[in-house]
Structure formats: C-alpha cells, structure tokens
N, C-alpha and C positions, 0 to 999 in steps of 0.2 A: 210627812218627811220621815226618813229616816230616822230609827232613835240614837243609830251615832252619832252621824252628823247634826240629831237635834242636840245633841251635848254637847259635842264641840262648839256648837254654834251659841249656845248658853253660857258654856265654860268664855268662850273667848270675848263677851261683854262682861264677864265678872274679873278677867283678866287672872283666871285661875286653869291649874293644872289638874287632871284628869288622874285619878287611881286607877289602876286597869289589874283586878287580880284572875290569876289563873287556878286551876285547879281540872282534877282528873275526872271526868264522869264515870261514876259508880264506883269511887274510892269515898268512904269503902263498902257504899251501896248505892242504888242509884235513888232510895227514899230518904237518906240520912244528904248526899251531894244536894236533893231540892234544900235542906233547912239551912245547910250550910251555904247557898247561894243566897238565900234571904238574908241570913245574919251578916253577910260581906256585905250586902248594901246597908243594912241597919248601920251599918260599924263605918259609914263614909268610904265603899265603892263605889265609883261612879260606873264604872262599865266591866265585864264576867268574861272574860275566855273561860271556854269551857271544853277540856279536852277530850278527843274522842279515841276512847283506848284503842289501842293497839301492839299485836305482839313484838315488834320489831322499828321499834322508835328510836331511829339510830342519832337524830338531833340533842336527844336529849339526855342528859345526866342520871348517877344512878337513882337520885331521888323522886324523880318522874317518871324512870323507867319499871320503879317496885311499884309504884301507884298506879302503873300502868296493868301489872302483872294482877294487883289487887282488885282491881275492878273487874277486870276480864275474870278473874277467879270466884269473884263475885255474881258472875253472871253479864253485866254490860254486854251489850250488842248495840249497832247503830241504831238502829230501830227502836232499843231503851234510850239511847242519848237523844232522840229527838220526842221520847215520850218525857224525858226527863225536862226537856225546854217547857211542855206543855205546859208542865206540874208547875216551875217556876213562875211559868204566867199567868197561872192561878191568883199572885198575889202580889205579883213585881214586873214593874215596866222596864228592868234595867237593861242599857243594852246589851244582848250576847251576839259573840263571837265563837263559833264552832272553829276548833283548832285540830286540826287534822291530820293523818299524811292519805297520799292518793289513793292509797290499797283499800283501803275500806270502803272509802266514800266509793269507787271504781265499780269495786266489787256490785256494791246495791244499786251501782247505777247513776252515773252522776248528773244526768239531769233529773231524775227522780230524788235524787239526795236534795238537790239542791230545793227544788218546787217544795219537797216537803218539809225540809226544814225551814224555810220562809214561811209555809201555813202554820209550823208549831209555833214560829213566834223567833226564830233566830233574828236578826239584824245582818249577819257577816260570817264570810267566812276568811279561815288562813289555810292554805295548805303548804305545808312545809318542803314537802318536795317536789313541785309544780313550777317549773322556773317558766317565764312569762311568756319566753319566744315558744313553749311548748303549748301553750296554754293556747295560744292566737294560729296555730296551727292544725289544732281540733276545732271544729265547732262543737259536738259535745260539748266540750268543755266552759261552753262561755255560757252566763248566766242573763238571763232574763225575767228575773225572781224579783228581783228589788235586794237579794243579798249583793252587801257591798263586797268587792272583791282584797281582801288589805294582802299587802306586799312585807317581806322581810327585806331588810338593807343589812351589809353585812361589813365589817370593819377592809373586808377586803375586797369588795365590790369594786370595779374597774370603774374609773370616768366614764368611757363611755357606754358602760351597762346603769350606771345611774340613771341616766334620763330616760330610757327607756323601762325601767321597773317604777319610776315617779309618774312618768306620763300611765301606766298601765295602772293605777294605786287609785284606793277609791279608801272613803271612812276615815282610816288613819295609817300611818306605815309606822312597821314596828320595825324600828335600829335598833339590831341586836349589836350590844355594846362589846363585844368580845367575840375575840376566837374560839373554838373549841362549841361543846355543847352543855343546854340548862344548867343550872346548880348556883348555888350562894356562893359569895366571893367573898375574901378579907377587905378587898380595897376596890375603888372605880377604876375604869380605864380613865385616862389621865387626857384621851382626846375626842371625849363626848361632846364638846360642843362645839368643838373644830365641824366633826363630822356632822352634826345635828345643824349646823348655820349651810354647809354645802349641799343637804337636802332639801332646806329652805330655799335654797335660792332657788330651784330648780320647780319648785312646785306649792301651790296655796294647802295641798293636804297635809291636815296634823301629824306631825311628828312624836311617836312613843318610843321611850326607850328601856332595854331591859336586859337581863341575862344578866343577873349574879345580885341585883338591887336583895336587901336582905332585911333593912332594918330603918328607923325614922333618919336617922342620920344620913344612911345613903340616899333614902328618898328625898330628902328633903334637899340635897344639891342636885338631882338630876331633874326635881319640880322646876328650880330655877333657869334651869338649861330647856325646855322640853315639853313640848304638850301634853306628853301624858308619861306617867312613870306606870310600868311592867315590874310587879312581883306574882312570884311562881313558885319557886321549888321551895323560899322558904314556910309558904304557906301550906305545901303538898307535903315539909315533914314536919308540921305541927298533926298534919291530922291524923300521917303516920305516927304521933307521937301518942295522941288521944284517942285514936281509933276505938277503940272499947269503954270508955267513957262516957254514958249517955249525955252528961251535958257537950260534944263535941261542938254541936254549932255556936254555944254560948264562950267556948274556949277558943278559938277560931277569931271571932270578932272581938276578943279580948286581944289578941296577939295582935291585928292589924289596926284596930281603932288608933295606936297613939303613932299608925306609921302613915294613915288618914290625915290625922290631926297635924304633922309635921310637913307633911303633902302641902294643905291648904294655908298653915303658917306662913311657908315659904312661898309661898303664891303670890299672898298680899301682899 
C-alpha cells in the first residue's frame, strides 16, 4: 500500500489527524534539508511535502519564494531533490510528497520525473499549476508509477469544478484555506469547515487543510475540522531564521514538536 494512504488509513482507526509539514528542498542545502526531514518526523510529523525549487513560484508568498531562491543558489536541481528523497530513505519511511509546479518537472520530463521519483522512494505528488481538465488531456501527463496524484481545492473553486478535482484526487486533497498565496496568518478563515464538510460529501479522500496555519493554537482547530493540518511557511522561516546554525535540525523540531503535540491533543 501506499504510505499515504497507509497513514490515513492508520490515523483514521485512531481517530486522529495528520501533521503534514512542508519545507523547501535544498534550503539551505540539500544535506542539511535530509536532517531536517528526519528531525520533523522525530518531532511528531506524520507525513513531508517536500518542495521542489523553482525560480518563478508565483503561488507562493515571499517566505517560500526566498527559500526558493536559497536553494536554487544553493545549488538544488531536480535531480538533487529526488537524490535528496533517496537520502531521506536511508532512515525514514515517512510519507513524501513532491510539491512542484510544471516547469521543472516538464522540463526533465514528466514521465521520467515521475517513474523516478516513485524509485527514489516519493509517495505523491502536487503540482500547483496543473489544473485537472489539463492534466486528462495529455497522456504524458497521467501517472502509472503508484505516485498518488493530490489535488488543491481552493476557497473559490465553483460547484461544479468541485466534483470534478474530488473525483480526479487520490492520497489526500490539500483545501487551501485562503485566497491569495503561502504565508502565516494572524487568524483562520472563519469558513473552514463549511468548506471541509462540502468536500466530504463529494468524496471518501482525506481532507488537509493549510495556507497561513502558523502555530498550536491554529493547529489545533483546524485538527478538529480536517484530516490533516498543512504548515509551511512558518517552518520555511524558522530555518531562514537558523540557517547558519549547526544545530538547525534540532531547532526546527523544537519549533514544531508542541504544534505536533496540540495536533494530537486535539484529535483525541
């Protein structure tokens, strides 16, 4: 099985919710990114997006978009971010998710992106600017790898594009809880589970939600709405924060272990 859907399917006879953190590959290297993907599972991640730089990441906020720049200046190339799955499989079954946009993945080739990143050991991928009815129009495009295909939903999604991005969703779908792009927020959107019960009805895949979750507190209401809670940018500017600090991975799973802990709190 899948090691998504093996979670999900774990999480949901323990009747708990999913941590799903994100972060940049090769921010701010792509050997310091493996330790900091161990230390988020040590620190109660349950499952890694794992972002694949790129120079023109128009989704995302400016604290994604320096980490973006960081990496790439670092050296990252696609070809590092699937040596980088390797490395992590060296010592953790956690599941990953390659987070992407099309250019890159295109670029190398996107049935060869995908075959290979399933041999290094990915689970999934997302691609951010791949909307479905494109996607079912290539074959190129469609996968035969065992990666799962996950979907974004978006606050502004039409009724009848719903059913058609739910039926097309595999692993888990990530509702992004806000308009606009990446970044921490002061407060939730205020109709997360409005929207989180209308993609229930439409489909048995797990529900995660994200874009702007920051801290235990906001985690820990979106736990009780939501299959899985998505944090990102606030852990992309912790590392910008420690970057040059060798304890980095050890500071990292400091910052998330008590938004972990608030996660499964609020589960039970």
């Amino acid at each position: 099985m899948n090691r998504i859907d093996s979670l999900f399917k774990q999480l949901k006879t323990t009747g708990r919710t999913a941590l799903i953190a994100y972060i940049t590959g090769g921010d701010p290297s792509l050997e310091i990114s493996a330790k900091i993907a161990v230390a988020l599972e040590g620190a109660g991640v349950d499952l890694l997006e794992l972002g694949v730089p790129f120079s023109d990441p128009l989704a995302d906020g400016a604290t994604i978009q320096a980490a973006a720049n960081r990496a790439l200046t670092a050296g990252a190339t696609v070809p590092g971010i699937l040596d980088l799955v390797r490395e992590i499989r060296k010592t953790s079954q956690i599941p990953i998710v390659l987070f992407a946009y099309l250019n890159p993945v295109y670029i190398y080739g996107f049935g060869k992106f995908q075959a290979d990143a399933a041999k290094a050991g990915a689970d999934g991928l997302l691609l951010l600017d791949l909307p479905p009815q494109e996607a079912s129009l290539n074959s190129e495009l469609s996968s035969s790898t065992g990666l799962k295909t996950i979907r974004l939903i978006a606050p502004t999604t039409p009724p009848e594009r719903l059913k058609e991005i739910t039926d097309a969703s595999e692993g888990f779908i990530y509702y992004v809880s806000r308009e606009g792009v990446t970044g921490e927020q002061a407060s939730l959107s205020t109709d997360i589970a409005e929207r989180v019960e209308a993609i229930r009805a439409l489909t048995k895949v797990p529900v995660a939600v994200g874009f702007g979750i920051s801290n235990p507190e906001q985690a820990a209401i979106v736990a009780g709405l939501a299959d899985g809670v998505v944090v990102g940018s606030a852990i992309v500017r912790k590392i910008a924060e420690y970057g040059n600090q060798p304890d980095l991975p050890e500071r990292i799973a400091d910052f998330v272990r008590p938004i972990a802990e608030a996660v499964r709190n609020q589960a039970t």
